[in-house]
C-alpha positions in Angstrom: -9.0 -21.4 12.6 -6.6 -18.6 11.8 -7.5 -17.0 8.4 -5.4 -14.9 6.3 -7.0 -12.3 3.6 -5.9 -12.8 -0.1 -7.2 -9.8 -0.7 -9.1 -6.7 -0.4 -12.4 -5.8 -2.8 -12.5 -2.3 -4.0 -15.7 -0.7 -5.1 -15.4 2.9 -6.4 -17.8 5.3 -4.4 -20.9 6.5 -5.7 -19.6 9.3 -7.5 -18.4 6.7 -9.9 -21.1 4.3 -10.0 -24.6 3.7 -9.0 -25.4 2.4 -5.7 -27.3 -1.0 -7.6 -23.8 -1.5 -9.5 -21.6 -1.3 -6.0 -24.2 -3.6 -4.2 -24.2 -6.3 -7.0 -19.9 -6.1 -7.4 -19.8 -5.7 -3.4 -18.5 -9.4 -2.3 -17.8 -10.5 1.6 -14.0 -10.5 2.7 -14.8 -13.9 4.0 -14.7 -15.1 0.3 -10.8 -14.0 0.0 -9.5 -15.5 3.2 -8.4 -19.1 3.3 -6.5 -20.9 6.3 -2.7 -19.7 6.2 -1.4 -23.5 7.3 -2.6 -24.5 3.4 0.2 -22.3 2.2 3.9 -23.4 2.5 6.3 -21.6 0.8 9.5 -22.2 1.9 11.8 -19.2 1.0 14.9 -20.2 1.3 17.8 -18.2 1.5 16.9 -15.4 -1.2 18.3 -12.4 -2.2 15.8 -8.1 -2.5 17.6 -8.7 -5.9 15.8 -12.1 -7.2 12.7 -10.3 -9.0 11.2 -11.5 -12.0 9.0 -9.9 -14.7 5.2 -9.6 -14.8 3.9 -8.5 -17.6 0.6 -8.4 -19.2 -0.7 -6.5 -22.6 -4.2 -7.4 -21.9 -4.2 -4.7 -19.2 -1.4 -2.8 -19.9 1.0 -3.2 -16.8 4.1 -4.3 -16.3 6.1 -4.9 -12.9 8.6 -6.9 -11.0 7.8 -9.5 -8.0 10.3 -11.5 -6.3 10.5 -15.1 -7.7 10.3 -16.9 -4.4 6.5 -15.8 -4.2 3.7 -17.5 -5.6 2.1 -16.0 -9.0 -1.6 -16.5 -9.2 -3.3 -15.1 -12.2 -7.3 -14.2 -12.3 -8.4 -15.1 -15.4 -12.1 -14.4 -15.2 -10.9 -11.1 -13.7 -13.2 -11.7 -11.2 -13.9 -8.2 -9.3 -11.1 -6.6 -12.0 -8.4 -8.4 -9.9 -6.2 -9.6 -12.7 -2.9 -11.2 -10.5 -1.5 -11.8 -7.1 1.8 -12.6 -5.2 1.8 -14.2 -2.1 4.6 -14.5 0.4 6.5 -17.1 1.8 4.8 -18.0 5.5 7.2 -19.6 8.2 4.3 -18.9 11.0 0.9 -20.6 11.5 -0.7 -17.8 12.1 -2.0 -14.2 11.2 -2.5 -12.7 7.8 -0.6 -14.3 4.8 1.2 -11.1 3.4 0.5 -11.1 -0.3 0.4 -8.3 -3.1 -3.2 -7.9 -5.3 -3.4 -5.8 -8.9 -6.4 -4.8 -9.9 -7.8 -2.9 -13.2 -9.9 -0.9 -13.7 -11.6 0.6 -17.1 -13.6 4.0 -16.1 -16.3 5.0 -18.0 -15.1 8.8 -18.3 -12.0 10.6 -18.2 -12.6 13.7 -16.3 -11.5 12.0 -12.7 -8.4 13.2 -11.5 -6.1 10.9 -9.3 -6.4 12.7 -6.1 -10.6 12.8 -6.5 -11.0 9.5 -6.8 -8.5 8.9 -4.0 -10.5 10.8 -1.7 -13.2 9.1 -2.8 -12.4 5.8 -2.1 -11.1 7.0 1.4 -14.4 8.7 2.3 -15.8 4.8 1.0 -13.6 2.5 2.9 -15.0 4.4 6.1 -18.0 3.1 5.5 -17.0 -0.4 4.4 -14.1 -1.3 6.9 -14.8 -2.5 10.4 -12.4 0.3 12.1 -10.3 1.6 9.4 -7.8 3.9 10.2 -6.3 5.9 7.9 -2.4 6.3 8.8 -1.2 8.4 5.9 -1.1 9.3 2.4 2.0 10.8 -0.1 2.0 11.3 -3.7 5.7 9.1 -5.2 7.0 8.8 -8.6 7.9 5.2 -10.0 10.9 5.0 -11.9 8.6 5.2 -15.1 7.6 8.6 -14.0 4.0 7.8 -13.1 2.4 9.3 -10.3 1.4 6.6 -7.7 -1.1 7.7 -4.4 -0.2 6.0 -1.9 -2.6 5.3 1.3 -1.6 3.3 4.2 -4.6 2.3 6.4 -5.4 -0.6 8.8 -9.0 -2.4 9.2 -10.2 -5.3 10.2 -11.7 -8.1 8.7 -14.0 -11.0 10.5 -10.8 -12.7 12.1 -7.8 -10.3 11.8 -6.7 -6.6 11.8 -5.2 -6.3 8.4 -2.6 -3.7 7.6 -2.5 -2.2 4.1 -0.7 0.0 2.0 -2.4 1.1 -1.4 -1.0 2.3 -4.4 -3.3 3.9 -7.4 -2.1 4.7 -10.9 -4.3 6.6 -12.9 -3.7 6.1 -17.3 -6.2 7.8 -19.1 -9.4 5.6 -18.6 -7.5 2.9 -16.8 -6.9 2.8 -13.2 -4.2 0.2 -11.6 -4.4 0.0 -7.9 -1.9 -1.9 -6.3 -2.4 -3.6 -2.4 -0.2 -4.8 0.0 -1.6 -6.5 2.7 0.0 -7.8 6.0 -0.5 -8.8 9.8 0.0 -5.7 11.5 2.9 -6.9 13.1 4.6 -8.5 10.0 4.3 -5.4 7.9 7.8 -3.3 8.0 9.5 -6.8 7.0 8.5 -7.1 3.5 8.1 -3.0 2.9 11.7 -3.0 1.0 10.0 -5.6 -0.9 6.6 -3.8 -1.7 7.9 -0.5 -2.3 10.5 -1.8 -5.2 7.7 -3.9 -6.7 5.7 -0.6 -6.6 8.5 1.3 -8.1 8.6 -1.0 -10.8 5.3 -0.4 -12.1 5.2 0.5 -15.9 2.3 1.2 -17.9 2.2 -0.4 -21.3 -0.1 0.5 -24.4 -3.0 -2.5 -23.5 -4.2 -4.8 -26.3 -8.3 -4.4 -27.1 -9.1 -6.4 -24.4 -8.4 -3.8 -22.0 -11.8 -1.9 -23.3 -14.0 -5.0 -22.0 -12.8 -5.1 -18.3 -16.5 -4.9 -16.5 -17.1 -3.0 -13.9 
């Protein structure tokens, strides 16, 4: 049965946490993959130009997705993932290409970006069946924050997964943003991915924001 990976669980390294906290959070990949003939999104004949509007004060983001993909929101914020967008699919097989936000409250505020970027490199060696790191840049978004950006590939149980990563750090809160895609699918929606990226705009987060676990 071909699978397709929803998404991809981050667990900061142990210089952020303790080694019980990462093996209690860690969760299979084979929980976030589902059978890509379930999903049937037929595109249609759209437009880079048709985005709408996410926003959410409870974790202070904001950023634009293209309508003809499915929204699906995490409200238990299981594993600090708080939305996803998945693509339209026209094949019945390989990995679903789909975009996963995730939040993240730290408990301190003397990380900088590119630590904790190295940090979760030197993890996902560990974690990843043959990742391969491809390259990394430091970009602006049009809001003026500084984004990371990785691009790796790795393979889950079933597939090779290609993946380009995108971390925001604002003060305690850290927004990491995935794209994930079959290998071979993964230039066609990169337009796409890097003007939802762009779009990214951090917004002052209501109280709520200061109980995300970890």
């Amino acid at each position: 049965m071909v699978l397709i990976s929803l998404s991809l669980i981050i667990i900061l390294s142990l210089n952020f946490y303790h080694k019980e906290q990462q093996e209690k959070e860690q969760l299979s990949l084979s929980n976030f993959v589902y059978p890509k003939k379930n999903y049937d999104l037929n595109s249609g004949s759209h437009g880079t130009n048709d985005f709408l509007t996410y926003e959410n004060l409870a974790y202070g983001l904001k950023l634009k997705y293209p309508s003809y993909w499915q929204k699906t929101e995490f409200p238990d914020n299981k594993n600090n993932f708080v939305v996803g967008f998945i693509s339209p699919s026209k094949n019945d097989s390989g990995v679903l290409e789909n975009v996963m936000v995730q939040v993240i409250n730290l408990p301190f505020s003397n990380s900088s970006l590119l630590n904790m970027s190295n940090n979760l490199i030197s993890f996902y060696n560990k974690m990843y069946q043959n990742f391969d790191l491809i390259q990394t840049q430091l970009v602006k978004t049009h809001s003026n924050s500084t984004v990371y950006e990785m691009e790796y590939t790795h393979k889950s149980d079933v597939e090779s997964i290609k993946t380009m990563e995108g971390i925001i750090m604002r003060n305690n809160l850290v927004y990491i943003i995935y794209y994930n895609a079959d290998p071979e699918d993964y230039n066609k929606y990169l337009k796409i991915i890097q003007d939802i990226l762009d779009s990214f705009s951090p917004v002052t987060p209501s109280s709520r924001a200061n109980t995300i676990s970890i």
